[in-house]
N, C-alpha and C positions, 0 to 999 in steps of 0.2 A: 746407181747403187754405190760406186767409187765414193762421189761426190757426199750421196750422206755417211757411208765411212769416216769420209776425212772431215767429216762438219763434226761429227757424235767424236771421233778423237781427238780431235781440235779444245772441245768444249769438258770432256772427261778429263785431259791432261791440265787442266787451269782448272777447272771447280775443286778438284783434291787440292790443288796447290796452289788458293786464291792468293797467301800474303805473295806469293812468289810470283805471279801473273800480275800483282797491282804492282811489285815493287818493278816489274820489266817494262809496263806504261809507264813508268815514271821515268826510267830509263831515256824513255824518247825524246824527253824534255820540251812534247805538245803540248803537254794541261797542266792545271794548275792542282796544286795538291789535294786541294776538297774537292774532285774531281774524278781522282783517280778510282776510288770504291764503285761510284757511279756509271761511270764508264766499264771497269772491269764487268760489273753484274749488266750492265746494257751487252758488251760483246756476246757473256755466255749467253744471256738469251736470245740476243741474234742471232749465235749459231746452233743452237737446240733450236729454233724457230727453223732454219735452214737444214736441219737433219731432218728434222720432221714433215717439210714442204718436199724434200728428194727421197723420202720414205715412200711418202702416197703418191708422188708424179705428180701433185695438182702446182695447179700458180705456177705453169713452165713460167711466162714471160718476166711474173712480177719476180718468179724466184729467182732467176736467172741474172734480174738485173738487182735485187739486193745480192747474189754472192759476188758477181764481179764489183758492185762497189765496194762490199767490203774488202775484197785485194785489193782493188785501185787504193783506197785506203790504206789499208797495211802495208803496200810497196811505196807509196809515197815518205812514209814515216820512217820506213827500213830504210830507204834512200838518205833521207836527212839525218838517220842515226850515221848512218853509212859514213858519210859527208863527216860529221862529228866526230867519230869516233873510232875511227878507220874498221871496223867492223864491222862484215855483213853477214856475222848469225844473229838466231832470233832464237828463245824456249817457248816457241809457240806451239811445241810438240813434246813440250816437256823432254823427258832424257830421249827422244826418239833422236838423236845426230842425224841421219837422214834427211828428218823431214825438215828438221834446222835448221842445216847447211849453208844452200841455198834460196837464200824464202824468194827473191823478186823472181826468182826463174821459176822456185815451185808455184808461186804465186800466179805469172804467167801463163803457166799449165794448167792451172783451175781454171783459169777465165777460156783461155782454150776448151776445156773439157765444157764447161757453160755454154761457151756460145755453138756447142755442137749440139746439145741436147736442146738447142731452141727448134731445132728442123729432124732432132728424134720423135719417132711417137712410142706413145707412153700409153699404154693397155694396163694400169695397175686397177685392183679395187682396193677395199677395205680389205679384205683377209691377206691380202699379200705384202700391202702396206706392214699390214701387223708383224706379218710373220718376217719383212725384210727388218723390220725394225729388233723383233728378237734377236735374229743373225746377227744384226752389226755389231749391237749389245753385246751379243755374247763372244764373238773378236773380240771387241776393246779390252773386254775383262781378260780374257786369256792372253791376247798382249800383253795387258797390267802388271798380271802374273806371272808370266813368262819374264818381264822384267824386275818383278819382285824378288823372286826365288835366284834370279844372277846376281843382285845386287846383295843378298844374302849367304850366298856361297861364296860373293869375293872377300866378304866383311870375313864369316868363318877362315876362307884360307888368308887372310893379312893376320887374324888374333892366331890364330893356331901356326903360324911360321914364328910367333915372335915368343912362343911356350920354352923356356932353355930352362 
């Protein structure tokens, strides 16, 4: 259940915010510019494909080894930015700082949580699929919001201190 949390918020915080998700690929300075749009709409659908495989429990092994490539991936490239550019955050969580921070050790920690759920069993069917997928949904959105409405009262208290 974590794991498609953080796939379905992964993927919610970059499809609102694709110029800003293509312009952090590019960042990496991996691909080449015609590239980038492609690659961005490949990741979100790999990770909506992976919200949706830890939704229903099916394809433990193959899901398992598409999300840890995809960190291997992602910590590789973090590295090399790393190397570059003497920084190691990412906005792969959009404004979450948290989830930011540290990406190769968050990163780490997914593949951790993966490789535990290869030797969990999984009793999901369809209706619970369904209904964990409402849940997560309806997290992310009230995260959103919860971040929209801070971001809103800081904007009011900077314009409203500068009223003389």
């Amino acid at each position: 259940m974590m794991l498609a949390f953080l796939f379905l918020l992964s993927f919610y915080t970059k499809v609102f915010n694709i110029n800003n998700f293509i312009y952090e690929i590019s960042s990496y300075g991996v691909l080449p510019k015609r590239l980038l749009l492609i690659s961005a709409v490949s990741i979100l659908i790999y990770e909506l494909v992976l919200f949706i495989l830890y939704s229903f429990g099916t394809f433990t092994v193959i899901r398992e080894i598409l999300g840890i490539t995809l960190m291997v991936i992602f910590s590789i490239v973090t590295i090399k930015k790393k190397i570059k550019e003497k920084t190691g955050a990412c906005s792969c969580f959009g404004n979450m700082r948290l989830l930011n921070k540290f990406p190769i050790i968050r990163n780490l920690f997914i593949c951790g949580l993966m490789l535990m759920n290869l030797n969990a069993p999984v009793n999901y069917n369809f209706q619970v699929g369904i209904l964990l997928i409402i849940w997560i949904v309806s997290i992310v959105i009230i995260i959103d919001l919860y971040q929209t409405i801070g971001k809103f009262i800081r904007v009011v208290k900077f314009y409203g201190s500068h009223d003389n």
